[in-house]
MOPAC internal coordinates of N, CA, C and O (Angstrom, degrees):
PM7 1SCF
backbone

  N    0.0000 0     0.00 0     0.00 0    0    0    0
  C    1.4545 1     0.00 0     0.00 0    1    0    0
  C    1.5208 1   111.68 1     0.00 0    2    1    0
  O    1.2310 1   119.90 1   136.40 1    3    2    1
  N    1.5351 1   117.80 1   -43.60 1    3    2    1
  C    1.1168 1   111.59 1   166.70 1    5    3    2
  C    1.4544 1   130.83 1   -41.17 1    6    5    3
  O    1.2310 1   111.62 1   134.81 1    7    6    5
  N    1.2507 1   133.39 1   -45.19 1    7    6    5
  C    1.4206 1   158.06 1   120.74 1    9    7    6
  C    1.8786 1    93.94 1    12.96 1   10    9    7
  O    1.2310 1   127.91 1    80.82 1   11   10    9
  N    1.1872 1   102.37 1   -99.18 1   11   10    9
  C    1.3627 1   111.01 1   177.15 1   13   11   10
  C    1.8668 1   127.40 1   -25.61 1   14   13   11
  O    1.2310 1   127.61 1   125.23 1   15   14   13
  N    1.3009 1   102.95 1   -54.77 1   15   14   13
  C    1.3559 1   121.91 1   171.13 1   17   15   14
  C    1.3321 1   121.81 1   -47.48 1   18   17   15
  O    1.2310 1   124.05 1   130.11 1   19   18   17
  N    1.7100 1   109.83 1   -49.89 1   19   18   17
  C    1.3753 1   138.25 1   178.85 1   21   19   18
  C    1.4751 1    90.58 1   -59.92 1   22   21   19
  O    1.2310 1   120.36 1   109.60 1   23   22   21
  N    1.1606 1   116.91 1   -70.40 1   23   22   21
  C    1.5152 1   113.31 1  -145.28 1   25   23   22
  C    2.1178 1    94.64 1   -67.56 1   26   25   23
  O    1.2310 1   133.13 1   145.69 1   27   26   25
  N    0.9496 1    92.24 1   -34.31 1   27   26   25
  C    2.2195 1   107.30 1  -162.63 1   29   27   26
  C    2.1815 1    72.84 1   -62.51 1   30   29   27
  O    1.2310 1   125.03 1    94.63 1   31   30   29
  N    0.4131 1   107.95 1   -85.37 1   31   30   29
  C    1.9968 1   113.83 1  -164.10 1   33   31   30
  C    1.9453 1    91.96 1   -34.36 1   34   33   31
  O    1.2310 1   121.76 1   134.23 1   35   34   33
  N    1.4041 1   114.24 1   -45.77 1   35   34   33
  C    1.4879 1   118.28 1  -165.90 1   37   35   34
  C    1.8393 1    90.34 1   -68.96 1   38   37   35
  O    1.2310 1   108.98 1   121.82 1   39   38   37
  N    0.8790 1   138.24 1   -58.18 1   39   38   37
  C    1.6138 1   124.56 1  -162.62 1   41   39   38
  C    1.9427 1    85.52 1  -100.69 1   42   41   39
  O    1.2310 1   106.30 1  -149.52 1   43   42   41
  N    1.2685 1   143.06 1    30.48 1   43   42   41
  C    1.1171 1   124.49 1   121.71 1   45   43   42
  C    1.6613 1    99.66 1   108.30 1   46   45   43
  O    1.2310 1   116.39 1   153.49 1   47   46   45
  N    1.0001 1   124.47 1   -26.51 1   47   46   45
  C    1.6491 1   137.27 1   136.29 1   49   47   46
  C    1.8573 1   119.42 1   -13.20 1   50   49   47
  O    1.2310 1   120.62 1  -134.82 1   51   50   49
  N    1.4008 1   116.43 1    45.18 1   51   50   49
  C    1.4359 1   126.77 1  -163.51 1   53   51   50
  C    1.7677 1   104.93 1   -58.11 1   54   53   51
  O    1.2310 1   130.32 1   122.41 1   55   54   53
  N    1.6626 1    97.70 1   -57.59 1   55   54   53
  C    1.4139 1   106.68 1   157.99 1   57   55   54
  C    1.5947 1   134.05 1   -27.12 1   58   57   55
  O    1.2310 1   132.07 1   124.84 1   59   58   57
  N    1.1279 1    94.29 1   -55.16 1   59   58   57
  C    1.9480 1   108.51 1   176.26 1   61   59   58
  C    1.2905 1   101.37 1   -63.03 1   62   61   59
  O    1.2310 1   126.48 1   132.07 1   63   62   61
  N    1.5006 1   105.14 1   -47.93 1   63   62   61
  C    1.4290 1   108.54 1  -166.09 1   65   63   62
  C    1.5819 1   117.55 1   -59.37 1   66   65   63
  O    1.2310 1   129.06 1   141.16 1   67   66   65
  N    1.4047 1   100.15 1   -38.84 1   67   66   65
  C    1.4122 1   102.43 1  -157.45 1   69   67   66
  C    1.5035 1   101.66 1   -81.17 1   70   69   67
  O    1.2310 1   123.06 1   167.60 1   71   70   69
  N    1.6715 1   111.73 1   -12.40 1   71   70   69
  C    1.4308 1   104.57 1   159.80 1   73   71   70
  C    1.2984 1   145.74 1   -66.72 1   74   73   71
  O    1.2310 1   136.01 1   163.20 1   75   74   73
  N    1.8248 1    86.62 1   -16.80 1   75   74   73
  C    1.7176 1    94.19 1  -168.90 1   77   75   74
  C    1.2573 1   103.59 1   -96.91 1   78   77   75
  O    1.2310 1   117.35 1   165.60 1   79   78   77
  N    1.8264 1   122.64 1   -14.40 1   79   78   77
  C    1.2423 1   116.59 1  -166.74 1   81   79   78
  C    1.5938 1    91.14 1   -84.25 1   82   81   79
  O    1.2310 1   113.88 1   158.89 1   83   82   81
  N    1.0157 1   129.18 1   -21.11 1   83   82   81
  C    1.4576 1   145.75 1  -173.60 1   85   83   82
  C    1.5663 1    98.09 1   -55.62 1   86   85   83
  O    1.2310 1   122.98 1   116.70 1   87   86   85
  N    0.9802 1   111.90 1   -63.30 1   87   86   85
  C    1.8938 1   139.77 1  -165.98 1   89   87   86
  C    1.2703 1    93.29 1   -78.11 1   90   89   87
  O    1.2310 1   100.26 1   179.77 1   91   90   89
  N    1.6293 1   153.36 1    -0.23 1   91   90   89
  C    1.0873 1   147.57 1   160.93 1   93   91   90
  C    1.4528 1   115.71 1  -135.26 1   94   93   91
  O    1.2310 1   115.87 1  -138.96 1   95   94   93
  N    1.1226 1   125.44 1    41.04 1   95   94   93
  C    1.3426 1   146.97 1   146.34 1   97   95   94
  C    1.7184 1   108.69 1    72.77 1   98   97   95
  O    1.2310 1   130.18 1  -177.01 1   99   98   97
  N    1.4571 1    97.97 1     2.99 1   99   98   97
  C    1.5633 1    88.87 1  -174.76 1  101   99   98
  C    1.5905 1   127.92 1   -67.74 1  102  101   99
  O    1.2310 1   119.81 1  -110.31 1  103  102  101
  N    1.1378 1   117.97 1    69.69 1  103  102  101
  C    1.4156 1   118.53 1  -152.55 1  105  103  102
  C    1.7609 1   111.74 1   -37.72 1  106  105  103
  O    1.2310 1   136.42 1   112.08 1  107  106  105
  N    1.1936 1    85.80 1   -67.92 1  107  106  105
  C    1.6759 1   109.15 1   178.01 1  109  107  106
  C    1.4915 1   121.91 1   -19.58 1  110  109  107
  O    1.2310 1   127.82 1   124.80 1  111  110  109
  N    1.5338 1   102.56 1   -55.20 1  111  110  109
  C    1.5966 1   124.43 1   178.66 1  113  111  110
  C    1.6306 1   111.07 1   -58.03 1  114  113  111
  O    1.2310 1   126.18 1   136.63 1  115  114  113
  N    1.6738 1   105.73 1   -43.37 1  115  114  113
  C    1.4815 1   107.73 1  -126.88 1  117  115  114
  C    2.0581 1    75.89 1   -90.64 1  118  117  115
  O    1.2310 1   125.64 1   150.21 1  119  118  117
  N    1.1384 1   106.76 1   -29.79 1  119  118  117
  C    2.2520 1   130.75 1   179.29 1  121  119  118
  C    1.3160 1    85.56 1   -45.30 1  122  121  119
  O    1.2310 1   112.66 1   103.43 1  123  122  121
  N    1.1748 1   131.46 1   -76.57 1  123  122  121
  C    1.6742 1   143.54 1  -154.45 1  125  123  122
  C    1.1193 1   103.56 1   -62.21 1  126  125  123
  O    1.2310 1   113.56 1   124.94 1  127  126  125
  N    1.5667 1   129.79 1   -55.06 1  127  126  125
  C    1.5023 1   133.08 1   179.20 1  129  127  126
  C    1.6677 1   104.59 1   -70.61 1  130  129  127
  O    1.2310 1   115.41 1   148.05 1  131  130  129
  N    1.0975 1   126.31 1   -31.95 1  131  130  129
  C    1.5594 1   121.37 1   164.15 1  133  131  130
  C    1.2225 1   101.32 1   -58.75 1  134  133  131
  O    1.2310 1   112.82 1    90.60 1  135  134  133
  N    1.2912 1   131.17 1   -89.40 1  135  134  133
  C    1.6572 1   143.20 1  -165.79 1  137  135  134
  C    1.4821 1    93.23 1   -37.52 1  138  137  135
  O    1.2310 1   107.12 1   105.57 1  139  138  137
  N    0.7537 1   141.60 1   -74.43 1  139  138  137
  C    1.7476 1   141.14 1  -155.20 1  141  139  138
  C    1.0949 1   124.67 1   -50.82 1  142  141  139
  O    1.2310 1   125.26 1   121.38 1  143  142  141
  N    1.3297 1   107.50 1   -58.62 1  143  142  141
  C    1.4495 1   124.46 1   169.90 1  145  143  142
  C    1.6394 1   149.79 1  -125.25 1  146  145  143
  O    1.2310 1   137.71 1   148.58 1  147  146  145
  N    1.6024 1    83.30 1   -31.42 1  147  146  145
  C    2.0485 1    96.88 1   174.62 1  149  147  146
  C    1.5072 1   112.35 1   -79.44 1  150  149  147
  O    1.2310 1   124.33 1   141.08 1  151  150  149
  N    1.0866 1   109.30 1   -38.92 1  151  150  149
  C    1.3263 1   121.03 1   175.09 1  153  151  150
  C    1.8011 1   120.14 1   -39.55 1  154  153  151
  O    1.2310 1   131.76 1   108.46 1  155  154  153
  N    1.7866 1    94.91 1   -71.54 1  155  154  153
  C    1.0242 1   121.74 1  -173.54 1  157  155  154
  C    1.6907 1   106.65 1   -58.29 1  158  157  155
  O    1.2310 1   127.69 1   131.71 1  159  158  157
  N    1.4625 1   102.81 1   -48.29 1  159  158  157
  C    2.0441 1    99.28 1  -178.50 1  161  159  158
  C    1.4424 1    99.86 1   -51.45 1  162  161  159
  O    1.2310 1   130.69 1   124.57 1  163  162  161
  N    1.7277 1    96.99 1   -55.43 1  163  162  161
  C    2.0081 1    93.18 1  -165.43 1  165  163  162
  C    1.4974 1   109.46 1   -57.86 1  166  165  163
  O    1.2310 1   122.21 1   164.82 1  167  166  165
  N    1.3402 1   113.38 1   -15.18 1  167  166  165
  C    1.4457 1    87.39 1  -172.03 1  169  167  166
  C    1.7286 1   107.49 1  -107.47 1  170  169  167
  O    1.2310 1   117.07 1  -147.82 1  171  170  169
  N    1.3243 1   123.17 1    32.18 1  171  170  169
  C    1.1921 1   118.81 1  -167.76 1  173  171  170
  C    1.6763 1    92.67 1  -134.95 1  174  173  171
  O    1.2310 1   123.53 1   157.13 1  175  174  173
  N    1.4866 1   110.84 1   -22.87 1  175  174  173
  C    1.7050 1   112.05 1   162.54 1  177  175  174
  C    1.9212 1   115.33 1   -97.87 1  178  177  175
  O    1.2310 1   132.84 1  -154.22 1  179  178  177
  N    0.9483 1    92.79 1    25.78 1  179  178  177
  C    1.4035 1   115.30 1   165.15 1  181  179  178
  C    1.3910 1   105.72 1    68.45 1  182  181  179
  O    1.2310 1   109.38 1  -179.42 1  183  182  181
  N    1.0611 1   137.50 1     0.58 1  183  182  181
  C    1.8513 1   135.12 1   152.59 1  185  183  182
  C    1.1719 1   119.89 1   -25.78 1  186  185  183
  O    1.2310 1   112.04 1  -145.88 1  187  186  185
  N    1.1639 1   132.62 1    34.12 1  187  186  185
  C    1.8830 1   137.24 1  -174.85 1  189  187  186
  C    1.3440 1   101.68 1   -39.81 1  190  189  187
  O    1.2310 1   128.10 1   130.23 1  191  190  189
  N    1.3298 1   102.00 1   -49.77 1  191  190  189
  C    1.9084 1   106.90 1  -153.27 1  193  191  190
  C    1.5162 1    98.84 1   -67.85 1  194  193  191
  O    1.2310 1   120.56 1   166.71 1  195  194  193
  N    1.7162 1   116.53 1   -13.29 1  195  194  193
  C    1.1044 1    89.27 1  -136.26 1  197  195  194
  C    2.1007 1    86.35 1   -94.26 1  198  197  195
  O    1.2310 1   135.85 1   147.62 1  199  198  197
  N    1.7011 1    86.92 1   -32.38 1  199  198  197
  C    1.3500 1   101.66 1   158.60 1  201  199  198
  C    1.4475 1   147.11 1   -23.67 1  202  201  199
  O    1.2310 1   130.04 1   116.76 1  203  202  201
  N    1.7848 1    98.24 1   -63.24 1  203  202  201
  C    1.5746 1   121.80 1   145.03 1  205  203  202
  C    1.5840 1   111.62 1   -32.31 1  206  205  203
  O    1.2310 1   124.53 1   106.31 1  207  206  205
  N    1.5396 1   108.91 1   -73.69 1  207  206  205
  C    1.6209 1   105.13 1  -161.61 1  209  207  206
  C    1.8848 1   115.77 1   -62.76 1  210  209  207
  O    1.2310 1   125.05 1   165.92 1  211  210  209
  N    1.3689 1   107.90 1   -14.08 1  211  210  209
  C    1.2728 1   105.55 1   173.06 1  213  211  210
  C    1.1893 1   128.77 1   -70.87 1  214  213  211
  O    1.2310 1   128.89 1   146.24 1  215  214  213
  N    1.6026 1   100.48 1   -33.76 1  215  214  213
  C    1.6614 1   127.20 1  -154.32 1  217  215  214
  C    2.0523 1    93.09 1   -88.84 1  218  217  215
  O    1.2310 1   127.00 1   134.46 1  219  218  217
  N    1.5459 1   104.14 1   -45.54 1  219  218  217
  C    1.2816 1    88.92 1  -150.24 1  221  219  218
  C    1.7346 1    89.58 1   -88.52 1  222  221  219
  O    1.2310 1   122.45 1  -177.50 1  223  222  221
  N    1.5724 1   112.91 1     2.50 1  223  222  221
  C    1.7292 1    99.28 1   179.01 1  225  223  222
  C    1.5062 1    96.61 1   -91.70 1  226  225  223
  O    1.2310 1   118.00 1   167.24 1  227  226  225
  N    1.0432 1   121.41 1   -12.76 1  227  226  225
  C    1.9390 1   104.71 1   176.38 1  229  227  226
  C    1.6175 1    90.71 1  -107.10 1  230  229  227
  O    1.2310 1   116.09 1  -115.33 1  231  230  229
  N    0.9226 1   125.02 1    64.67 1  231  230  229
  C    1.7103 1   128.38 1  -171.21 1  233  231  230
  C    1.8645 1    80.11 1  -137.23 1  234  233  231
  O    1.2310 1   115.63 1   165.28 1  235  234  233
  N    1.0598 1   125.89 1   -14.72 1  235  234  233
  C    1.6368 1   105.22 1  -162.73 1  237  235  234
  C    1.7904 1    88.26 1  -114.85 1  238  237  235
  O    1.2310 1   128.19 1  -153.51 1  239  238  237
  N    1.2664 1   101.84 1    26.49 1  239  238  237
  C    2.0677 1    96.61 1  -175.14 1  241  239  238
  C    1.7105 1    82.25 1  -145.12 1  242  241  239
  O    1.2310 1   118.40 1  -145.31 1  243  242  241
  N    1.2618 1   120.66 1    34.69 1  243  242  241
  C    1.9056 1   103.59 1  -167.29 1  245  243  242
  C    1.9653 1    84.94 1   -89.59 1  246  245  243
  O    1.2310 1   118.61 1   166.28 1  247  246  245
  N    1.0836 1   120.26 1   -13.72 1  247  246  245
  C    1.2676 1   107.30 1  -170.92 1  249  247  246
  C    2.1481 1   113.53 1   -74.10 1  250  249  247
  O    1.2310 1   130.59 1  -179.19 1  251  250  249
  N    1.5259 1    97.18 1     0.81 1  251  250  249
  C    1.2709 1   109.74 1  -162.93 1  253  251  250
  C    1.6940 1    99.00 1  -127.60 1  254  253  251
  O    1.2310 1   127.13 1  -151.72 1  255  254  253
  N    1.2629 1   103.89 1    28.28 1  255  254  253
  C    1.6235 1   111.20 1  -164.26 1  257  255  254
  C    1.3505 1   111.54 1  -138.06 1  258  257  255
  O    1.2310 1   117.69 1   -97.75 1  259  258  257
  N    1.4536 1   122.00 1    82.25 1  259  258  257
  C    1.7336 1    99.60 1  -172.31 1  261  259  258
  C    1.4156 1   111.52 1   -76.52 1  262  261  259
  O    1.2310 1   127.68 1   -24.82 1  263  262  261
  N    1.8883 1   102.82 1   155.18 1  263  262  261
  C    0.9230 1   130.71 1  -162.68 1  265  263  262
  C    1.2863 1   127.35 1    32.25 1  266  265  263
  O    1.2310 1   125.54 1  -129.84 1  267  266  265
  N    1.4840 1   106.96 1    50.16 1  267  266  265
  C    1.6397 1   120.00 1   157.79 1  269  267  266
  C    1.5930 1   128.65 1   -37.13 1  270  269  267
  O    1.2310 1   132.03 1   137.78 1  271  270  269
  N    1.7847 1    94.38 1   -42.22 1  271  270  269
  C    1.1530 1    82.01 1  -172.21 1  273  271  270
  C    1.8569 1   125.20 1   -91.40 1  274  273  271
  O    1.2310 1   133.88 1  -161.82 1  275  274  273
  N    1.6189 1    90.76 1    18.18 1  275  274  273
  C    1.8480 1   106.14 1   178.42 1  277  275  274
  C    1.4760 1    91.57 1   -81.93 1  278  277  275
  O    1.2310 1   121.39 1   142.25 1  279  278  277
  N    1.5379 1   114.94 1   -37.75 1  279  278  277
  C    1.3830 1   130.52 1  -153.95 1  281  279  278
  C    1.5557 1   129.64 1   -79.44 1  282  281  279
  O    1.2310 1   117.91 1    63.86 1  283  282  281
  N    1.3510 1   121.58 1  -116.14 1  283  282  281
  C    1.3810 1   115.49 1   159.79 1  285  283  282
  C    1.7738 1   115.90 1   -85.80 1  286  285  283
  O    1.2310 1   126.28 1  -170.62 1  287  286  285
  N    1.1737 1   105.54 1     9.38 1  287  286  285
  C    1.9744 1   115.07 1   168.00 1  289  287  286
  C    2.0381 1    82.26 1   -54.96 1  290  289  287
  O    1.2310 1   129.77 1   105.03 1  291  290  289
  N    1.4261 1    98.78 1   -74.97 1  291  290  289
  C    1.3129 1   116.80 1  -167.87 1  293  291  290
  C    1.7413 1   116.90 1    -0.21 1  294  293  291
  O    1.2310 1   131.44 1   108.03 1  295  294  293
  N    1.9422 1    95.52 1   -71.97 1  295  294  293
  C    1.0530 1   118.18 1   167.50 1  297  295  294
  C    1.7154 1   123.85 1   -43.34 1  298  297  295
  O    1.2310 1   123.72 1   119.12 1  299  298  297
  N    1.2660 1   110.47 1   -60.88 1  299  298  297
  C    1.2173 1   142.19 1  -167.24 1  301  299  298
  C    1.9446 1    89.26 1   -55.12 1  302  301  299
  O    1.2310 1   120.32 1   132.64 1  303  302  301
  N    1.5115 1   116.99 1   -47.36 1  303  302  301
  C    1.5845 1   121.50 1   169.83 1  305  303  302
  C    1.0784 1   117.43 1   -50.27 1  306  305  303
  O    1.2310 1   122.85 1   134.98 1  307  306  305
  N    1.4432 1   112.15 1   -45.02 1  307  306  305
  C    1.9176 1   129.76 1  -141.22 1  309  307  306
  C    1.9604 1    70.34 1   -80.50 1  310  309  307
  O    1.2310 1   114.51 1   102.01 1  311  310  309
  N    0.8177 1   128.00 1   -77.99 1  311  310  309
  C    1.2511 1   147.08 1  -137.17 1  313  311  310
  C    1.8928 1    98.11 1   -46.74 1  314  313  311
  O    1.2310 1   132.56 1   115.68 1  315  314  313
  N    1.5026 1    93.33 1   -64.32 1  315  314  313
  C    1.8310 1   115.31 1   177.87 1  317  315  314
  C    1.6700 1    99.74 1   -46.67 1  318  317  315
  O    1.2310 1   116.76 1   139.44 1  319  318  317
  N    1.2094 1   123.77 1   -40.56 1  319  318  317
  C    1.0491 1   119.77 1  -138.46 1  321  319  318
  C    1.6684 1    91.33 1  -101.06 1  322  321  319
  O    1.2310 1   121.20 1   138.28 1  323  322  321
  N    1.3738 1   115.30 1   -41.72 1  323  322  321
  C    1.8289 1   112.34 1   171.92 1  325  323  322
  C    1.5177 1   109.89 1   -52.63 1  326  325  323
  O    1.2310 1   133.24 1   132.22 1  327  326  325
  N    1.5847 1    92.01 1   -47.78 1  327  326  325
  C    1.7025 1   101.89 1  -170.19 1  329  327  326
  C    2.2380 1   112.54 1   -62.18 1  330  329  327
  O    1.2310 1   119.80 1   166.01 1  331  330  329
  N    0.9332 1   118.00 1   -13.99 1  331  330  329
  C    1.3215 1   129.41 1  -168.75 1  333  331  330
  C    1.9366 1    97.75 1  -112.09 1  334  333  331
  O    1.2310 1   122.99 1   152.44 1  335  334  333
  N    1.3835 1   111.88 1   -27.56 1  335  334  333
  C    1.4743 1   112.97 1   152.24 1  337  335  334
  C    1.9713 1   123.50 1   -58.97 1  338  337  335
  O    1.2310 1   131.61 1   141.01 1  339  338  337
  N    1.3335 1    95.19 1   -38.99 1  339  338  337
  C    1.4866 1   119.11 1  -160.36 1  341  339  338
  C    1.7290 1    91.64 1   -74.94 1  342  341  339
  O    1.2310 1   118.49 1   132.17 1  343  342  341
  N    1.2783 1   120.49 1   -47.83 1  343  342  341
  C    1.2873 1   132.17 1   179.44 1  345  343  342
  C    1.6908 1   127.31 1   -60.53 1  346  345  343
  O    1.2310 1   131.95 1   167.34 1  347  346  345
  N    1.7932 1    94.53 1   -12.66 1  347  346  345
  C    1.1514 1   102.95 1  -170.67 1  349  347  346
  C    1.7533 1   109.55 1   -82.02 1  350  349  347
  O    1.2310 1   129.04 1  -160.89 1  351  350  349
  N    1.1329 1   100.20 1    19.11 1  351  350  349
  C    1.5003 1   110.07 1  -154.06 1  353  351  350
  C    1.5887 1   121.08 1    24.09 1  354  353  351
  O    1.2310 1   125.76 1  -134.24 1  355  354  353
  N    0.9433 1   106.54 1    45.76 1  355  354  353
  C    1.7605 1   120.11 1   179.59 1  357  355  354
  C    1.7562 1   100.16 1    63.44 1  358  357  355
  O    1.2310 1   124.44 1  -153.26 1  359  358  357
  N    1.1399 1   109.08 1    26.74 1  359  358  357
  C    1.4948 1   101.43 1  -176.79 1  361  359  358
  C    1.6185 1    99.32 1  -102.36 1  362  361  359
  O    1.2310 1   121.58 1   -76.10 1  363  362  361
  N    1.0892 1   114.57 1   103.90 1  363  362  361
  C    2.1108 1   115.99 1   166.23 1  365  363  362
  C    1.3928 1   107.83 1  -100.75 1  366  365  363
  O    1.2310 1   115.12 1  -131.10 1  367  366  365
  N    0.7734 1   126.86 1    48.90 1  367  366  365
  C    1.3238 1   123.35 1  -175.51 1  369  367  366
  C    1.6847 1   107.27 1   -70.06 1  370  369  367
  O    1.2310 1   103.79 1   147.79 1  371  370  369
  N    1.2556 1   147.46 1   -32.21 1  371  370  369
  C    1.2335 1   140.85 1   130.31 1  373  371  370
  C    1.8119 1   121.52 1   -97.22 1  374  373  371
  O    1.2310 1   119.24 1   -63.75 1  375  374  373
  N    0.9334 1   119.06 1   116.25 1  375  374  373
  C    1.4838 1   109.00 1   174.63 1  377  375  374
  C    1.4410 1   125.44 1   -77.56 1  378  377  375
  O    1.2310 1   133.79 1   -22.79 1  379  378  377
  N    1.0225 1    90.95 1   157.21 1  379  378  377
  C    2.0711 1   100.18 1  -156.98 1  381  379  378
  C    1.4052 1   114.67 1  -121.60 1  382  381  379
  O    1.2310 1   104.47 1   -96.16 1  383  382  381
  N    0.9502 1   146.28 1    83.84 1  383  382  381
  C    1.3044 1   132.96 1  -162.85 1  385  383  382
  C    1.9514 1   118.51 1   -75.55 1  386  385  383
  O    1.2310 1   121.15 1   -60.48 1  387  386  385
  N    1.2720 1   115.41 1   119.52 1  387  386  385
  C    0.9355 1   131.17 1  -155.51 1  389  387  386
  C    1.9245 1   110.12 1   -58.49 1  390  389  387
  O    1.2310 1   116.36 1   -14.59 1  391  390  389
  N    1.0303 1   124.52 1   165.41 1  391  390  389
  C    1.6097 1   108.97 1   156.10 1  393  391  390
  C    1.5351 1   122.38 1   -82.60 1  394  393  391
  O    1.2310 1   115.00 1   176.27 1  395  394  393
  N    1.1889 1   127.09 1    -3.73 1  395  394  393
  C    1.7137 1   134.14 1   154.31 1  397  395  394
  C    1.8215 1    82.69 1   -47.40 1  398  397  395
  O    1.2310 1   128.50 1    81.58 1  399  398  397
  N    1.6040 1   101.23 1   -98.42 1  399  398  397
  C    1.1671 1   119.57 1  -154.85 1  401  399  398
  C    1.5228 1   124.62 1   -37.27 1  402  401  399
  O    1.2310 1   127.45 1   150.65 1  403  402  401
  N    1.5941 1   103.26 1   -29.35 1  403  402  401
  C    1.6997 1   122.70 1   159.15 1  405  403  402
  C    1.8511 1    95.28 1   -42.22 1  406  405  403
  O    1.2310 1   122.21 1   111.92 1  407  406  405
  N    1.0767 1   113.37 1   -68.08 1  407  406  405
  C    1.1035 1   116.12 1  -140.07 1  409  407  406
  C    1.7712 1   100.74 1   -91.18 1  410  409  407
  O    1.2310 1   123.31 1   162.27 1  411  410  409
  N    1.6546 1   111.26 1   -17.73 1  411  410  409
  C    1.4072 1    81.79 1   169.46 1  413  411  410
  C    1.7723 1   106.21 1   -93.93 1  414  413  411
  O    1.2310 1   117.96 1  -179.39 1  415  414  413
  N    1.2804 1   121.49 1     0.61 1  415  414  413
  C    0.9293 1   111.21 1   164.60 1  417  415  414
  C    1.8720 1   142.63 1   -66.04 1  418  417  415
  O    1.2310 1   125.07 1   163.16 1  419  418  417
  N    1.5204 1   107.87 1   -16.84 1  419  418  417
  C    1.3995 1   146.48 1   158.60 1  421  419  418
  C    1.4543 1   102.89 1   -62.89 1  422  421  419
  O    1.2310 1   115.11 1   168.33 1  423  422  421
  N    1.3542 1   126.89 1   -11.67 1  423  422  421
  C    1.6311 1   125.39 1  -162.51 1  425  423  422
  C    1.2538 1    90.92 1  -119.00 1  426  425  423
  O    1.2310 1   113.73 1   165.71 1  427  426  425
  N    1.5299 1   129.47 1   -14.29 1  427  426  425
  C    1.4391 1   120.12 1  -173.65 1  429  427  426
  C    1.8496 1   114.80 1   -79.06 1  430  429  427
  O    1.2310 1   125.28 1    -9.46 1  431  430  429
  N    0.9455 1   107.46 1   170.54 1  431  430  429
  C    1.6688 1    91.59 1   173.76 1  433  431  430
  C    1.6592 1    86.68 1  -124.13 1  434  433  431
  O    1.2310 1   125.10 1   -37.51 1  435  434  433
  N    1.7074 1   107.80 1   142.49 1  435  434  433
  C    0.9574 1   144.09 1  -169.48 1  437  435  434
  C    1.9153 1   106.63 1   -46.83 1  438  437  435
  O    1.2310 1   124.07 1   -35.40 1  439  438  437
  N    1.3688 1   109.80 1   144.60 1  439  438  437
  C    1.5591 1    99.78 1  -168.56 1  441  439  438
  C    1.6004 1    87.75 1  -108.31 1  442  441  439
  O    1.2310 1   119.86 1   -35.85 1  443  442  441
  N    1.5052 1   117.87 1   144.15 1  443  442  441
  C    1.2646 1   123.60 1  -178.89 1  445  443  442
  C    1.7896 1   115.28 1   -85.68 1  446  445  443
  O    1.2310 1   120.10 1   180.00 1  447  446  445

């Protein structure tokens, strides 16, 4: 399968690719070809779902994935975090700041 993957990324087939690296456990490979590019098209031609199912099935190997959480973690947040907006039934009546937002807020550098 590796074979396959190699060649699907070599004539430019990221999609194929990222299936086959998927189907041969290479986590590492298959993260980078998500993050870079498949990710980003599907999620800018509105494929959410399809986004989700990629993100949250290499979500159970993130411990074998560096910096997941720069990566498709990201996604895997964006997603929890609309969906728990969506739930709010548009009601904010106090706002709450989430632990995503805790934490990308810890990533900001301080405003003078």
């Amino acid at each position: 399968m590796d074979e396959l993957a190699v060649y699907s990324e070599y004539n430019g087939d990221l999609a194929k690719a990222l299936e086959h690296f998927l189907q041969c456990s290479n986590w590492l490979k298959a993260h980078t070809i998500l993050v870079t590019s498949v990710a980003p098209s599907l999620f800018l031609s509105g494929q959410h779902s399809e986004v989700w199912r990629l993100a949250t099935f290499m979500e159970d190997y993130k411990s074998e994935i560096e910096n997941w959480d720069l990566g498709a973690g990201l996604y895997v947040s964006f997603f929890i975090l609309r969906s728990s907006m969506q739930d709010d039934d548009n009601t904010m009546a106090k706002p709450t700041r989430h632990p995503w937002l805790e934490a990308l807020a810890a990533l900001l550098p301080v405003a003078c």
